[in-house]
C-alpha positions in Angstrom: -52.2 -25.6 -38.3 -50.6 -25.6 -34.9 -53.7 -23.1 -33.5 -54.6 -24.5 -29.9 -52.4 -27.9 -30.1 -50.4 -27.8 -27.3 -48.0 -30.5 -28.9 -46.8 -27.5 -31.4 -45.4 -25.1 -28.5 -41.9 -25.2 -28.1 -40.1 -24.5 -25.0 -37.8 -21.2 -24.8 -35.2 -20.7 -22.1 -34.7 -17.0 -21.8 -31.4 -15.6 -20.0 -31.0 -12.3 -18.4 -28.1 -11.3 -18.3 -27.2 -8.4 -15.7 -25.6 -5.1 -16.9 -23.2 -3.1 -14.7 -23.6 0.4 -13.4 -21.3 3.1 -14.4 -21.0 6.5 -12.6 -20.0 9.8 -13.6 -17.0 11.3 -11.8 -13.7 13.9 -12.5 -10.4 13.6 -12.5 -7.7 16.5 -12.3 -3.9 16.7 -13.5 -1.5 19.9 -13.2 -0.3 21.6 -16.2 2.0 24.6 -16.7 0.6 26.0 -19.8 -3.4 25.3 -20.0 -4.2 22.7 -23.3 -0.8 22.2 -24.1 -1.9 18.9 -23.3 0.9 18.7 -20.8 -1.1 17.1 -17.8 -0.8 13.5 -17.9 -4.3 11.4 -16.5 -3.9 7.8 -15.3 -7.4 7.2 -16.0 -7.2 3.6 -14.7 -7.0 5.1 -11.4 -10.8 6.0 -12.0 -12.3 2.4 -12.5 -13.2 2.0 -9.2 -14.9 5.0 -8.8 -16.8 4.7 -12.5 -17.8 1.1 -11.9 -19.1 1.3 -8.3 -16.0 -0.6 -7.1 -17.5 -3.7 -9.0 -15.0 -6.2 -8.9 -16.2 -8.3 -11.7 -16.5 -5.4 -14.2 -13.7 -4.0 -16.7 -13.4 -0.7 -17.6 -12.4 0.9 -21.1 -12.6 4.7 -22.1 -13.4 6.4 -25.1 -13.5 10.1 -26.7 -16.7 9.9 -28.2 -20.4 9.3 -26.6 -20.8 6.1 -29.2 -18.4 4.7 -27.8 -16.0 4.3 -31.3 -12.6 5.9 -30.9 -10.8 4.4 -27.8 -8.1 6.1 -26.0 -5.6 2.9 -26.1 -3.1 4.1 -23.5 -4.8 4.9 -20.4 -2.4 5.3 -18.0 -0.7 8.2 -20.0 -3.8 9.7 -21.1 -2.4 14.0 -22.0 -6.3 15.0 -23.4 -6.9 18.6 -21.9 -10.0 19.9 -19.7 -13.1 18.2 -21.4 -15.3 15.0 -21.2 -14.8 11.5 -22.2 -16.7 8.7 -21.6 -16.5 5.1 -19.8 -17.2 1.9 -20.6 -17.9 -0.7 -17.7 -18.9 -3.9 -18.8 -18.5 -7.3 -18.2 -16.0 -9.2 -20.6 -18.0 -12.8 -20.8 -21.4 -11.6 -21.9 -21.0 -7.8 -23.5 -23.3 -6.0 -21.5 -22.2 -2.4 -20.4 -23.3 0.7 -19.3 -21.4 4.4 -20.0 -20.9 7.2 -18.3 -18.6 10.6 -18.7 -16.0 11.3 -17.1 -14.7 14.8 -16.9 -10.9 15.7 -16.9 -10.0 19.1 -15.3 -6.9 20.1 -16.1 -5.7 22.9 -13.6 -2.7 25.6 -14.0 0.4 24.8 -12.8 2.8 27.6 -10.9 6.4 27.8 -11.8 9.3 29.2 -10.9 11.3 30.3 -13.7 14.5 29.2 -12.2 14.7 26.7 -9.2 17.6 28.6 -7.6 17.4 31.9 -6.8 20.0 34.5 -5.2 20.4 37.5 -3.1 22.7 39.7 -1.3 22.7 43.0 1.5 25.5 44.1 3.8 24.4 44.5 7.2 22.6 46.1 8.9 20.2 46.0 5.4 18.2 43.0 5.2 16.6 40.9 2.3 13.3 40.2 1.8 13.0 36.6 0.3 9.9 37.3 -2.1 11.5 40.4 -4.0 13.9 37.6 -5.5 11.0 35.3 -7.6 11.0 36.2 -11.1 8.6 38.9 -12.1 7.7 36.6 -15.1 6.9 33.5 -12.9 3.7 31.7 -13.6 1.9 32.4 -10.2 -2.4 31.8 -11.0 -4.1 34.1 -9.1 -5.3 33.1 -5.8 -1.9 31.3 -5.2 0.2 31.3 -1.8 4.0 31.8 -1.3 4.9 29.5 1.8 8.5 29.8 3.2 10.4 26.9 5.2 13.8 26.2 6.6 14.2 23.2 5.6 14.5 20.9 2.3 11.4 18.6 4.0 9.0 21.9 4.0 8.2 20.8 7.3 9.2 23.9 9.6 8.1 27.1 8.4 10.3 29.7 8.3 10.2 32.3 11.0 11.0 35.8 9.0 11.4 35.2 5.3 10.9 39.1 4.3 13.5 40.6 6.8 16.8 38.1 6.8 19.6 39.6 8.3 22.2 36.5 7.9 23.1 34.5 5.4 20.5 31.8 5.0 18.5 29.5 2.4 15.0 29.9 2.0 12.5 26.7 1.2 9.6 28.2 -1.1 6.7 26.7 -2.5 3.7 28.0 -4.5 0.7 26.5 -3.6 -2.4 27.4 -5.5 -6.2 27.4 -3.9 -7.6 24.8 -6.6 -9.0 21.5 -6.0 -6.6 19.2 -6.0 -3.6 22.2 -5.4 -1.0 22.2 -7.8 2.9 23.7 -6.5 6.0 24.3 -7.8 9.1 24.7 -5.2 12.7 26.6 -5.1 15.4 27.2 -3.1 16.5 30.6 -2.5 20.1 31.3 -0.9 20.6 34.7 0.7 23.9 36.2 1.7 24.3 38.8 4.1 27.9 40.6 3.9 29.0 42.5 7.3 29.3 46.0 7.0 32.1 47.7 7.6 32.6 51.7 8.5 35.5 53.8 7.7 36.3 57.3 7.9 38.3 59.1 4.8 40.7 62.0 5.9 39.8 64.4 4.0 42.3 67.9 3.2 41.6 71.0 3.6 
């Protein structure tokens, strides 16, 4: 009935509403034992980088691609290397986009004890790195650094020929991106010798 009478069109205000980016990214944590789900991930320190910095935008992650399962405390996040996935989106109207983000989780080093010990009598002398534990957790491609001081700041000058008592700053650092380390604190004593002659009869 209303075909070509203009007085039958109705008006219609459409409104756009503008969805948000999201951006895929990683984030690593340090474990000692890989998925023991040990490594702790503050994934809220990730919303800048997974919504472009976007002020206005929240951000909320999930396990699953459908965005169904939430992880509700992300600041203390312990999943183990694998993806989960974002949610920026802005709180008044609904819109959102997703993205993953991946979670590395890379091996820890460790010292099985955080003192170790060691003794010589002159003239001998020690060699710091035959006193870590055969059995400590050193990933391969790892570095032994030696200082002289609790601050690791000064390195130290001979740690596999000590003559004198000293203490020994170590730290294992290993080659992956971000590093992970462990640290100990090795105390050396060096005795003085002493030479005597026994009489001997006959």
């Amino acid at each position: 009935a209303c075909a070509g009478a203009t007085n039958c069109r109705v008006p219609v205000d459409l409104n756009i509403n503008p969805t948000p980016q999201a951006f895929q990214d990683t984030l690593t944590a340090c474990e000692f034992a890989p998925s023991s789900n040990g490594a702790i991930f503050d994934l809220t320190t990730m919303n800048g980088a997974v919504s472009g910095n976007n002020a206005a935008a929240s951000v909320d992650y999930y396990f699953d691609d459908a965005l169904v399962t939430q992880i509700l405390n992300p600041t203390n996040d312990t999943s183990s290397t694998n993806f989960i996935y974002s949610k920026v989106y802005y709180a008044a109207t609904g819109c959102y986009s997703s993205d993953r983000l991946y979670l590395v989780v890379n091996t820890l080093p460790d010292f099985t004890a955080g003192f170790l010990t060691g003794s010589a009598c002159a003239p001998n002398v020690l060699d710091v790195a035959s006193l870590i534990n055969p059995f400590s957790t050193v990933p391969p491609g790892s570095d032994t650094l030696y200082y002289e001081d609790p601050a690791y700041s000064i390195p130290h000058p001979n740690p596999h020929a000590i003559g004198q008592s000293d203490t020994v700053y170590m730290v294992i650092v290993t080659n992956s991106t971000p590093a992970c380390s462990d640290s100990a604190i090795a105390i050396v004593d060096v005795q003085g010798g002493t030479s005597q002659m026994l009489a001997r009869d006959g």
